[in-house]
VEXDREN-2710 file (C-alpha; in Angstrom, 1 decimal):
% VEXDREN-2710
k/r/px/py/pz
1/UNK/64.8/-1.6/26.4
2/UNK/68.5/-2.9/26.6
3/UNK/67.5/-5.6/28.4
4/UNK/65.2/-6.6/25.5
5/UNK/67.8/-5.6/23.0
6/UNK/70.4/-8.0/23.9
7/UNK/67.6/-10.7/24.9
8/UNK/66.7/-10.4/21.1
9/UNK/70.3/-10.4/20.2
10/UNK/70.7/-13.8/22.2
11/UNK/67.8/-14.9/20.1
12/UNK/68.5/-14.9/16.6
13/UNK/72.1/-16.0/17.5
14/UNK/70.3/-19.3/18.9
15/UNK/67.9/-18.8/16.0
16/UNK/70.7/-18.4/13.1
17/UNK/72.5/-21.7/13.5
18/UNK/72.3/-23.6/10.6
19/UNK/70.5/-26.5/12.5
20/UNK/68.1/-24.6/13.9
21/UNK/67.4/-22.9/10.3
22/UNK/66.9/-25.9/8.6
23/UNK/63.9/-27.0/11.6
24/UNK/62.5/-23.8/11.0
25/UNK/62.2/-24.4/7.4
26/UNK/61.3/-27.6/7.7
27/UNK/58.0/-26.6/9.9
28/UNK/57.2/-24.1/7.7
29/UNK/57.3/-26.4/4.7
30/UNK/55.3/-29.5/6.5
31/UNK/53.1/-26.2/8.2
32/UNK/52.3/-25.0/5.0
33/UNK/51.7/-29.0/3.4
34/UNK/49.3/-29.8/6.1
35/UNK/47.6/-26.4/5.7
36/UNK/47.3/-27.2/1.8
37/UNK/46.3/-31.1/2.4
38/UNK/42.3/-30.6/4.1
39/UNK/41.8/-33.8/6.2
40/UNK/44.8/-34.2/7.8
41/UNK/44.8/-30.8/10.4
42/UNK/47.9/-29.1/13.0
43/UNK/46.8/-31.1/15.5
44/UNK/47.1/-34.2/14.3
45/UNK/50.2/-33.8/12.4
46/UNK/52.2/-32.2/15.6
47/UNK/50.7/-35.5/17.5
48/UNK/52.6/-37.5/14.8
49/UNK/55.4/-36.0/14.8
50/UNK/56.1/-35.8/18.7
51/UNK/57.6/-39.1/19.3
52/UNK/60.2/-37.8/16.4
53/UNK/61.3/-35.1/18.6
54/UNK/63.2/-37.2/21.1
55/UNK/65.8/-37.9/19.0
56/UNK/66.1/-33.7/18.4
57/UNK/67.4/-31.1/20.5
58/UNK/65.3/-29.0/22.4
59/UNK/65.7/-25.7/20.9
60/UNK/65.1/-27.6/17.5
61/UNK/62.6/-29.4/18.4
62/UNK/59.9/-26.6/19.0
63/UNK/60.9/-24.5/16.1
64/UNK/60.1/-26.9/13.7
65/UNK/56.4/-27.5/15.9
66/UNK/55.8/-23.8/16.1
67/UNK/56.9/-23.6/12.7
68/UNK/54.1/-26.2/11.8
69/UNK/51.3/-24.1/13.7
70/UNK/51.9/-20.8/12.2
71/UNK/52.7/-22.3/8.6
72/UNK/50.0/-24.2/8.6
73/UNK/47.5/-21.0/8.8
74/UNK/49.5/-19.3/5.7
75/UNK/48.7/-22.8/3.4
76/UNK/45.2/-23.1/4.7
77/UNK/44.3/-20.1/2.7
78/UNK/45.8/-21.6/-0.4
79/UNK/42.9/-24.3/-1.2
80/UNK/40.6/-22.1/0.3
81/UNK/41.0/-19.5/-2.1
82/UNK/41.9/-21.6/-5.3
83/UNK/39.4/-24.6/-5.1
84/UNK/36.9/-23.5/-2.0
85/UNK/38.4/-26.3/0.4
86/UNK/39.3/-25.4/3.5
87/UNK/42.9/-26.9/4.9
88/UNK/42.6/-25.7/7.9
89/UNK/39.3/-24.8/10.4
90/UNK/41.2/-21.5/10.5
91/UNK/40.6/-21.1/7.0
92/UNK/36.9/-21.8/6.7
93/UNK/36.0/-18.0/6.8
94/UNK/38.9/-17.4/3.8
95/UNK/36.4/-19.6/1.6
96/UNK/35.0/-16.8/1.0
97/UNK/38.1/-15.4/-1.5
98/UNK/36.9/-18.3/-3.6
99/UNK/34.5/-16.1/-5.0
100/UNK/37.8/-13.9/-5.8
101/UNK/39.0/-17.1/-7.7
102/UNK/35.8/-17.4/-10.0
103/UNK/36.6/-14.0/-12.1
104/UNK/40.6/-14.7/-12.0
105/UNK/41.9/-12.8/-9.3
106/UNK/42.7/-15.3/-7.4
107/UNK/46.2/-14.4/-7.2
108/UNK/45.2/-11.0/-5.9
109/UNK/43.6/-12.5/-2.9
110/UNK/46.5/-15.4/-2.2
111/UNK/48.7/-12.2/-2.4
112/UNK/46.6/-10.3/0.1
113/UNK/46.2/-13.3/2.4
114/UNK/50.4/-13.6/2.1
115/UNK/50.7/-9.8/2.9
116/UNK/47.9/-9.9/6.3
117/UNK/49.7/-12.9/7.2
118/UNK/53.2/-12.0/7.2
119/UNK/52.5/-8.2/9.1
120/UNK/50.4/-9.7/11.8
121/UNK/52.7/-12.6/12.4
122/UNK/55.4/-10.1/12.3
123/UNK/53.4/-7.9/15.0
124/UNK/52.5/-10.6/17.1
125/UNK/55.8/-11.8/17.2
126/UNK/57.1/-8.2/19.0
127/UNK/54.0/-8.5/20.9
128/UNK/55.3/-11.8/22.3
129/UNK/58.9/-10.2/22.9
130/UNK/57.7/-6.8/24.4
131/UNK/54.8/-9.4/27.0
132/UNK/57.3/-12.2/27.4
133/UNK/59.6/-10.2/30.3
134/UNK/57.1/-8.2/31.8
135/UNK/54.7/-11.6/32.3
136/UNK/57.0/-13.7/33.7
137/UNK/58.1/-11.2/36.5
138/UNK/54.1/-11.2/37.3
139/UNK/54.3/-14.9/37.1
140/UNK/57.0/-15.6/39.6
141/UNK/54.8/-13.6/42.1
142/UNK/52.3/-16.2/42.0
143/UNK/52.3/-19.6/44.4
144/UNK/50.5/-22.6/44.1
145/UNK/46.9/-21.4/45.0
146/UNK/47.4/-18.8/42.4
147/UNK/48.3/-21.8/39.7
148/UNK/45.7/-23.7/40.4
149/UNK/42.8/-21.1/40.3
150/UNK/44.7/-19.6/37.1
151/UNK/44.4/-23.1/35.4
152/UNK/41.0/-23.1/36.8
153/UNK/40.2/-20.0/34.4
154/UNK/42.3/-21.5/31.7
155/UNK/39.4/-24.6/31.6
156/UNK/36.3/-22.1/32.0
157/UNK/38.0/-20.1/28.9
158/UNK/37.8/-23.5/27.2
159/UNK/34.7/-24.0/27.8
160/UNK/33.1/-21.1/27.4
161/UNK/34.8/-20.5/23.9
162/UNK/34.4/-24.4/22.8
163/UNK/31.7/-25.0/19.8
164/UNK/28.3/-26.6/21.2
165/UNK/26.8/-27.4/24.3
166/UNK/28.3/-25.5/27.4
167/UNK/27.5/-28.8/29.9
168/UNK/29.6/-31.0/26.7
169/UNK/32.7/-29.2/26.9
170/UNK/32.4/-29.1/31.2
171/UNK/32.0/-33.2/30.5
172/UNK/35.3/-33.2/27.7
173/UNK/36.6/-31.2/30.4
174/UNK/35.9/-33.5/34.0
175/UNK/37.2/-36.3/31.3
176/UNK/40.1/-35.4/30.9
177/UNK/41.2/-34.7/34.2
178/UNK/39.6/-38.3/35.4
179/UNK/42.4/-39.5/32.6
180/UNK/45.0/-37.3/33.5
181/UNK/44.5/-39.2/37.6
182/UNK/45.3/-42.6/35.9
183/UNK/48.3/-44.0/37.2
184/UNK/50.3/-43.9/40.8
185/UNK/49.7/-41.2/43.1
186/UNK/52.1/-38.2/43.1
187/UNK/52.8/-38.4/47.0
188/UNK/52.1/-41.8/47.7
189/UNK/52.1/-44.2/44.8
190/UNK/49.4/-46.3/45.2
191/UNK/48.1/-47.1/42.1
192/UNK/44.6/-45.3/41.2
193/UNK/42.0/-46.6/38.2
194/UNK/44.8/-48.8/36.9
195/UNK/42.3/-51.8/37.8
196/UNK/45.5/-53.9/37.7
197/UNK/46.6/-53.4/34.4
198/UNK/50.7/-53.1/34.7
199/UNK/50.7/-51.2/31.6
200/UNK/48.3/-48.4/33.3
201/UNK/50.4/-48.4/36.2
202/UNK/52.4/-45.2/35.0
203/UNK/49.8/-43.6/34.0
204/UNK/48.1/-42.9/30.0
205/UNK/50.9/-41.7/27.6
206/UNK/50.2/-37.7/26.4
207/UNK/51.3/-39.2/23.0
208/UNK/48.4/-42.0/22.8
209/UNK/45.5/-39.9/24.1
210/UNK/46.6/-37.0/21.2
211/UNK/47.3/-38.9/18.7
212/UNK/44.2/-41.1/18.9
213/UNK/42.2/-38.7/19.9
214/UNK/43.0/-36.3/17.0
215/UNK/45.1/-38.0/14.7
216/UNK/43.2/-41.7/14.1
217/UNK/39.9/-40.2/14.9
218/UNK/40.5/-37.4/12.6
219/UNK/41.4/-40.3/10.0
220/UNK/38.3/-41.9/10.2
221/UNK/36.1/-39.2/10.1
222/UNK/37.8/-38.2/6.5
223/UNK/37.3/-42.3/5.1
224/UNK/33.6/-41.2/5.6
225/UNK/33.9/-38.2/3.8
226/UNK/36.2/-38.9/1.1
227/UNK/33.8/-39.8/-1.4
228/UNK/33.7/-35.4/-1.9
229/UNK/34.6/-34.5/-5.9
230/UNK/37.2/-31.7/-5.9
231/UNK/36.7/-29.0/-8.3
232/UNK/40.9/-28.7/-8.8
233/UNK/42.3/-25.8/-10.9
234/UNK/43.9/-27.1/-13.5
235/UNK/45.1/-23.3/-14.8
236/UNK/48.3/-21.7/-13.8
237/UNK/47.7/-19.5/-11.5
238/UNK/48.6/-15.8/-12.8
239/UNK/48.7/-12.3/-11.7
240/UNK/50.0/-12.8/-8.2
241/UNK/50.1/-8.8/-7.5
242/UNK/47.3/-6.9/-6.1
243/UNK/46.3/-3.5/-7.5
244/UNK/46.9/-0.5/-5.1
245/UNK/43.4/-0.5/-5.0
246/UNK/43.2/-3.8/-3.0
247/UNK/46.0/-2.7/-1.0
248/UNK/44.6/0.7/0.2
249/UNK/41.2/-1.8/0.6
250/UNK/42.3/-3.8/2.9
251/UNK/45.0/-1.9/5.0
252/UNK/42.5/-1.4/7.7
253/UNK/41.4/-4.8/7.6
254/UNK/44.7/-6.0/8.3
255/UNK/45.3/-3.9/11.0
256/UNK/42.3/-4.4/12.9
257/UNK/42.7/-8.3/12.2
258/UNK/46.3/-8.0/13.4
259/UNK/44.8/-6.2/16.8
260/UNK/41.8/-9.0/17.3
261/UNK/43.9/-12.0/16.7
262/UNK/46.7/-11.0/19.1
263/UNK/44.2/-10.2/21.6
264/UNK/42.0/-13.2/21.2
265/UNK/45.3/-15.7/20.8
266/UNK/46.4/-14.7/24.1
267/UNK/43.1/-16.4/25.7
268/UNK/43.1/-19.8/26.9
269/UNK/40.9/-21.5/24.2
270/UNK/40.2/-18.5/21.9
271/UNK/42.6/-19.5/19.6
272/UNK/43.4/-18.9/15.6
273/UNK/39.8/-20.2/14.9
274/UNK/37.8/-18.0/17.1
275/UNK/40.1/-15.1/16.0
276/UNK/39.3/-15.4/12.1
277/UNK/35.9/-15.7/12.5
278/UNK/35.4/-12.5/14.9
279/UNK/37.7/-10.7/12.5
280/UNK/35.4/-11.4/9.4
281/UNK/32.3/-10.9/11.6
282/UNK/34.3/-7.3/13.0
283/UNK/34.8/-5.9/9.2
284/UNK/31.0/-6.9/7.9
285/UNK/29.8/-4.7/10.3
286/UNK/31.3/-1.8/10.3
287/UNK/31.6/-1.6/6.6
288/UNK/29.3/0.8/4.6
289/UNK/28.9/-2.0/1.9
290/UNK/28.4/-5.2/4.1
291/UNK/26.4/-7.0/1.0
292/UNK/29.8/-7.0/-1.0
293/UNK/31.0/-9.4/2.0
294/UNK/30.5/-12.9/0.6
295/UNK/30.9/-11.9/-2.8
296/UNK/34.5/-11.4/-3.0
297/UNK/35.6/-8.7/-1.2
298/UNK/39.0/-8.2/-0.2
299/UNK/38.4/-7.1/3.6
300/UNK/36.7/-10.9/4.0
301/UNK/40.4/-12.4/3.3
302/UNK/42.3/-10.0/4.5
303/UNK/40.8/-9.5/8.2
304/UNK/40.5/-13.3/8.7
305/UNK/44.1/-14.2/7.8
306/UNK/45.9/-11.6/9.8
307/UNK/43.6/-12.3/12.8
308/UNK/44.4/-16.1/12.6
309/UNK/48.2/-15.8/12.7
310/UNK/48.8/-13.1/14.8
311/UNK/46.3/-15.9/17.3
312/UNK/49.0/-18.1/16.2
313/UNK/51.6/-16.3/17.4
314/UNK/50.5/-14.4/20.5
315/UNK/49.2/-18.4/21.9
316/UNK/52.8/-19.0/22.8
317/UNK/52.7/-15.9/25.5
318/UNK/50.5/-17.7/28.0
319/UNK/52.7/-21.1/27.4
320/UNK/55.9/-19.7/27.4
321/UNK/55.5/-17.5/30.5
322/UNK/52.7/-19.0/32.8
323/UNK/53.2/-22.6/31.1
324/UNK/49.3/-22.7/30.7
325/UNK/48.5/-24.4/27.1
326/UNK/45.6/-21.6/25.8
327/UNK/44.6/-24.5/22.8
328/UNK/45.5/-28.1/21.6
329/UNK/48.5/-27.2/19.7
330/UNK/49.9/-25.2/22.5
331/UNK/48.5/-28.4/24.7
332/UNK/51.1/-30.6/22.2
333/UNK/54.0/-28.2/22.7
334/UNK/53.4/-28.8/26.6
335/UNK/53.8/-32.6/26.0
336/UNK/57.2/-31.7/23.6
337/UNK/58.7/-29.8/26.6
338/UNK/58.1/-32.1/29.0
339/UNK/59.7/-35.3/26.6
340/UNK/62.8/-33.1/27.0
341/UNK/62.2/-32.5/30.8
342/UNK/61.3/-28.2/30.2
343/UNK/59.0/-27.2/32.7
344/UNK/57.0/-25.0/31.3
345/UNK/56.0/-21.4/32.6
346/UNK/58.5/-18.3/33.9
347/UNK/61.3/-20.7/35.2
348/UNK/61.8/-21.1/31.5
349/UNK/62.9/-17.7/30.5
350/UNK/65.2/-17.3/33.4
351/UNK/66.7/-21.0/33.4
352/UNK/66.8/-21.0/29.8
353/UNK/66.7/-17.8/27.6
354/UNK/67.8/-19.5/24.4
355/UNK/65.3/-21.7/24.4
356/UNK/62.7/-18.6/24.9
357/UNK/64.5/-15.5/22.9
358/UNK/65.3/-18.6/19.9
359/UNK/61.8/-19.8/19.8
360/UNK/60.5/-15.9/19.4
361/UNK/63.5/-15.0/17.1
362/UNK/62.8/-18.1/15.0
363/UNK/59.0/-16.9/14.4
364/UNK/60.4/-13.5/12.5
365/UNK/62.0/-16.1/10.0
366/UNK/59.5/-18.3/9.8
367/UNK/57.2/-15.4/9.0
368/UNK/59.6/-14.6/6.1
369/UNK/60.4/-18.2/5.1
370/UNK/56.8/-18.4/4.7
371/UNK/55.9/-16.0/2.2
372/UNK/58.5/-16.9/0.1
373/UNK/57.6/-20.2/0.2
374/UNK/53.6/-19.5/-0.5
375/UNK/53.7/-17.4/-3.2
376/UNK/55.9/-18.9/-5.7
377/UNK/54.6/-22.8/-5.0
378/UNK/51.0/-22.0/-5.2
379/UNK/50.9/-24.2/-8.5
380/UNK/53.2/-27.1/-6.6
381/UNK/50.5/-27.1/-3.4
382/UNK/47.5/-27.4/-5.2
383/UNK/48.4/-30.3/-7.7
384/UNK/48.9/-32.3/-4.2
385/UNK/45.2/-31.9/-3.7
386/UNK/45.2/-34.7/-6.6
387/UNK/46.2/-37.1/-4.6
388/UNK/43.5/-39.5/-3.7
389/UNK/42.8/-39.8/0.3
390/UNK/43.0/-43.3/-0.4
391/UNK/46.8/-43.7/-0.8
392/UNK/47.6/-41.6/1.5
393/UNK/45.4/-42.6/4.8
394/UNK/47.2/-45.6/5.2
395/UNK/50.8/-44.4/5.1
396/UNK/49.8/-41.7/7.8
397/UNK/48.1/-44.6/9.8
398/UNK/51.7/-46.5/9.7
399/UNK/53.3/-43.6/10.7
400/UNK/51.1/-42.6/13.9
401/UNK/51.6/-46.7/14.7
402/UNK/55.7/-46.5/13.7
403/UNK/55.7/-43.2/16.3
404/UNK/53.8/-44.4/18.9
405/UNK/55.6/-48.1/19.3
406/UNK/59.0/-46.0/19.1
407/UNK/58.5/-43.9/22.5
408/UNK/58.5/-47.0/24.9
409/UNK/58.8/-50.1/22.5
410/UNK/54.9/-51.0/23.7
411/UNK/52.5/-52.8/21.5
412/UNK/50.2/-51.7/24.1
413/UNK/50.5/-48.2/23.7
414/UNK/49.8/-48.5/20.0
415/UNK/45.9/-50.2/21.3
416/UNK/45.9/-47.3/23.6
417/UNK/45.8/-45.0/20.9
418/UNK/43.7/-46.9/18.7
419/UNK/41.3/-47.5/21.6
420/UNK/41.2/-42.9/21.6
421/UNK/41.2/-42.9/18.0
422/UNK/37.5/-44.9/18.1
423/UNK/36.8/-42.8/21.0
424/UNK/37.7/-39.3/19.7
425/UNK/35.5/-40.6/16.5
426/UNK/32.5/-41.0/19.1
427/UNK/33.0/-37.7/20.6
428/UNK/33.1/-35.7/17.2
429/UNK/30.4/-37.9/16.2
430/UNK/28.0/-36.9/18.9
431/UNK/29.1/-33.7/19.3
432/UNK/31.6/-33.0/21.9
433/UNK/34.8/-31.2/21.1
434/UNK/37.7/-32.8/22.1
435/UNK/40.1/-30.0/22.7
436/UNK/39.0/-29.4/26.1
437/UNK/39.4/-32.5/27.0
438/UNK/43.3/-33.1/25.6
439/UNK/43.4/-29.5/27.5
440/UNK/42.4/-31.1/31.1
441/UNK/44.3/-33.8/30.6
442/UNK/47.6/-31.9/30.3
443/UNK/46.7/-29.5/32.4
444/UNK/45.3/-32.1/34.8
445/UNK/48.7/-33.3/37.0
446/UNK/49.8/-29.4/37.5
447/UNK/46.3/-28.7/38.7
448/UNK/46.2/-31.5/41.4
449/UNK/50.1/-30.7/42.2
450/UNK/49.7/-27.1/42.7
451/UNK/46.4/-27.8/44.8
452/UNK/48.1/-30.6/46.9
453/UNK/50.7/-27.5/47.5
454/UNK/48.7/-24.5/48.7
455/UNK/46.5/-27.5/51.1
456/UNK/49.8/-28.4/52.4
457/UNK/50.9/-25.0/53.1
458/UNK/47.5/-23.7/54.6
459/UNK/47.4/-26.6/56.6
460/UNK/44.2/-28.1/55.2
461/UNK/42.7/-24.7/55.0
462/UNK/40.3/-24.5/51.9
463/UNK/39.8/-21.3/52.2
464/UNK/42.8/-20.1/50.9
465/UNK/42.2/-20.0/47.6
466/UNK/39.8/-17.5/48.4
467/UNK/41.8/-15.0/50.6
468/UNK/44.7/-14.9/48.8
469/UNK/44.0/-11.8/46.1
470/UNK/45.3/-13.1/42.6
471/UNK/43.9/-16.6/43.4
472/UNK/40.5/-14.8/44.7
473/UNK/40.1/-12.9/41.6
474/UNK/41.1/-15.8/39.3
475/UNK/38.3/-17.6/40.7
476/UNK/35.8/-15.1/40.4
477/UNK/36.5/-14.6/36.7
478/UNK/36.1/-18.1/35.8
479/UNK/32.7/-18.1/38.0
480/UNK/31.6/-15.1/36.1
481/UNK/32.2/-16.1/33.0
482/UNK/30.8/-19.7/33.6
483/UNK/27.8/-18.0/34.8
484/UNK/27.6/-15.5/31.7
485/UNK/27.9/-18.9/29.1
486/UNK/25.1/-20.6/30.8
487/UNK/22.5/-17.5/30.3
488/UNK/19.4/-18.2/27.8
489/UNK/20.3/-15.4/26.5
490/UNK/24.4/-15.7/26.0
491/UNK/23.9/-19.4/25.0
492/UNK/21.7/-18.2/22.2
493/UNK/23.6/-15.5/21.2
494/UNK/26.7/-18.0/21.2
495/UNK/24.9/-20.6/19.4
496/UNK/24.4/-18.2/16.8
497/UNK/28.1/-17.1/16.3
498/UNK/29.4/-20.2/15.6
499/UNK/26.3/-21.5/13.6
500/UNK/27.4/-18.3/11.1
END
C-alpha cells in the first residue's frame, strides 16, 4: 500500500506541471469537440493528430491522446441527448435520453450522463493503479512463447467481439499482418513484398495505414451522408440538476455500468462500445419495468455512460502493462509510444514510472476537467453542430495531408494514405470492420519477433508453445473461443446483439 502510495505521489507530481496540465486540458477540450462533432470519430482525430506529437514530450504527448479517448465519451452524450445524433459509436445507446429531451429534461439526463461518467472514470482510474503493479510483475514472468500466444488471444478477442461476419474480421485480421511483413526482414534484411518500390523498402508508415484507413475513409463515408437535416435545439438548455428521484434511480445503474465497463475495457477488442451496449442490455433485463426503457428512462443513460468510460479507462491496463493494444485507440497510443522510442508493456513501469504513475494521475483530472467543462458549455457544443460538413471536410483533409508530409517530408506517404483511405472506404462499404485489421498490423512485427525468439531458443522446436503452461493455456483460450464464435448457435445469438 506504501508502495502505491508514493507511486501515486510520483504521479500527480508528473501530472501537476503546468505543461502537462495544459495537454490534459487540451485533450479533454478536443475529446469532448470530437465527441460533440458526429462524423469526425477518436480514431480518426488521434490518427491526425500523431504526427503533431513529435514535436511534444513524451509524458505530454499521451495525456493529451488519452485525454482525447476518455473526453470524447463524456461529449458523445451531448448531441445524443439534445438533438438524437450520436458523436460517438459509444453514444448510440445514449440516443435513447433523447426521448428525455422531448418533455424538457434534457438537462436532467446530460447531468446524469456527467455524474455516471465522472464516478466510473474515477473508479476505473483506481482500478488501473490498484492492476497496474500487480500485472506487470505477472508480465515480466512471461518470455517470448508466452507473448506471442498472448497476442494470439488478443486477435481471437478481436475477432470474436468485432461486428459482422466471424470469417471478415479473421480476413481484416490475416491483412493486417500481410501489411505489417512489408518492408526488410528483421534478421536479415532482404526486402519482402516491396516489389522494388524504394519507398516500401522500410516498411508501410503506422501513420498512413491509420489515418487513411480511419481518418480519409471515415471522411468519405460522411460526403455520402451529409445530405442528413439536423433537428438542432435552438432553446437554451435549462434545468441542468436532476431530482433526487433520478439520482436514487439510477444509482444502481451506475454502479453496475461502472463494474461492466471496467471489466469488458480490460478485453482485447471489447472496448467502450461493446461495454455501453451490454450495460443498456444488463439494466432492461433485470428491471421490473423494462417497457419504460426506450421511452426515457434514466437507467438507459445512466448504465451506458458509466460503462463506456470506465471501458475507456480500464483499456489502458492491458497497454500499459503487457503492451497489448485491446482496441484502435489503444492501437494509436502504441504507434505514439513507439514515435518516441517507449516500448510498450512492464519494462515501462519499471524503466519509466512517470510516464506510467503521470498518465494514471492525469486521468483523475481529466475526469474532473471534464465535467466542468460539459456541463456549463452544453449551449457552446451544440451550436457547432451548425456548421455545415461542407466547410469543414476539407480543412480536416488538409490537415491529415499537412501531418502526414511532416513525419518524413514524403509526397509518397501522403498517396499512401490516400491509397487506405479508398481502401478503408471499400472495407466499411462491404462490411468488414477495420479495427482488427489496424490491430494486426501493430501488433504484427512483435508477434513475428517474439515467435522468431521462442523458435530460436527451442531450437526449431514448435512445440514449445504448447508445453510451456502460460503459453499452453493462452492458446487454448483463443482456440475455445474461436471455436465458441463459429457455432450456429453463438453466431446467431451474436448477430442478434449487435443487430439490437
Amino acid at each position: 500500500m506504501s508502495e502505491l502510495l508514493a507511486n501515486l505521489a510520483l504521479g500527480f507530481s508528473v501530472a501537476a506541471h503546468p505543461y502537462n496540465i495544459g495537454f490534459c486540458l487540451l485533450g479533454a477540450l478536443v475529446g469532448t469537440l470530437v465527441g460533440v462533432l458526429p462524423g469526425i470519430g477518436t480514431v480518426a482525430t488521434v490518427a491526425m493528430l500523431l504526427p503533431i506529437t513529435f514535436g511534444l514530450p513524451p509524458v505530454g504527448a499521451l495525456i493529451m491522446l488519452a485525454g482525447i479517448y476518455y473526453g470524447a465519451q463524456y461529449g458523445g452524450s451531448t448531441t445524443s441527448v439534445l438533438v438524437n445524433i450520436p458523436g460517438e459509436a459509444t453514444s448510440v445507446v445514449t440516443c435513447l435520453g433523447h426521448q428525455m429531451a422531448r418533455p424538457g429534461r434534457a438537462g436532467a439526463a446530460l447531468a446524469i450522463a456527467a455524474i455516471g461518467s465522472f464516478f466510473a472514470g474515477c473508479v476505473s482510474t483506481v482500478l488501473v493503479a490498484a492492476l497496474g503493479v500487480p500485472l506487470t510483475s505477472i508480465a515480466l514472468l512471461f518470455g517470448p512463447a508466452e507473448y506471442f500466444s498472448l497476442m494470439v488471444l488478443g486477435l481471437i478477442f478481436a475477432v470474436v467481439l468485432a461486428k459482422g461476419s466471424v470469417l471478415k474480421a479473421i480476413a481484416m485480421i490475416l491483412t493486417g499482418l500481410l501489411l505489417s511483413m512489408v518492408g526488410s526482414d528483421l534478421e536479415t534484411g532482404a526486402g519482402r513484398m516491396t516489389f522494388d518500390i524504394a519507398e516500401l523498402s522500410d516498411g508501410i508508415g503506422f501513420t498512413n495505414v491509420a489515418m487513411g484507413v480511419f481518418g480519409f475513409a471515415e471522411i468519405i463515408r460522411n460526403l455520402e451522408m451529409s445530405q442528413e437535416s439536423r433537428d438542432i435545439v435552438k432553446a437554451k438548455i435549462k434545468g441542468l440538476m436532476p431530482t433526487r428521484q433520478d439520482l436514487i434511480d439510477s444509482s444502481g445503474a451506475i454502479a453496475r455500468g461502472t463494474i461492466l465497463g471496467s471489466l469488458l475495457g480490460i478485453l482485447p477488442g471489447g472496448g467502450a462500445v461493446v461495454a455501453s451496449f451490454a450495460a443498456y442490455t444488463f439494466e432492461k433485463r433485470i428491471s421490473r419495468t423494462p417497457e419504460r426503457f426506450g421511452r426515457g428512462a434514466i437507467e438507459g443513460v445512466a448504465a451506458p455512460e458509466s460503462a463506456n468510460n470506465a471501458a475507456a479507462q480500464t483499456s489502458f491496463i492491458p497497454l500499459l502493462t503487457l503492451g497489448i493494444p485491446p482496441n484502435a485507440v489503444m492501437a494509436l497510443m502504441v504507434g505514439a509510444m513507439t514515435i518516441h522510442g517507449i516500448v510498450p508493456g512492464p519494462q515501462v513501469m519499471t524503466k519509466q514510472p512517470e510516464l506510467f504513475w503521470g498518465m494514471i494521475a492525469s486521468m483523475w483530472l481529466g475526469n474532473l476537467m471534464l465535467i466542468i467543462i460539459n456541463l456549463p458549455l452544453v449551449g457552446v457544443w451544440v451550436s457547432l453542430l451548425r456548421v455545415p460538413y461542407r466547410l469543414l471536410y476539407p480543412s480536416i483533409i488538409v490537415f491529415c495531408c499537412i501531418g502526414i508530409y511532416s513525419i518524413n517530408n514524403s509526397p509518397t506517404d501522403v498517396v499512401i494514405a490516400a491509397i487506405f483511405g479508398l481502401v478503408g472506404y471499400w472495407l466499411t462499404k462491404h462490411e468488414f470492420e477495420p479495427a482488427p485489421l489496424v490491430l494486426a498490423f501493430v501488433l504484427g512485427p512483435l508477434m513475428e519477433e517474439n515467435l522468431r525468439r521462442a523458435m530460436l531458443i527451442a531450437r526449431g522446436d514448435a512445440t514449445v508453445f504448447a508445453t510451456r503452461p502460460i503459453s499452453a493455456g493462452l492458446l487454448a483460450v483463443a482456440l475455445f473461443l474461436l471455436v465458441l464464435a463459429a457455432l450456429p448457435m453463438i453466431r446467431k445469438r451474436r448477430d442478434e446483439v449487435f443487430v439490437e
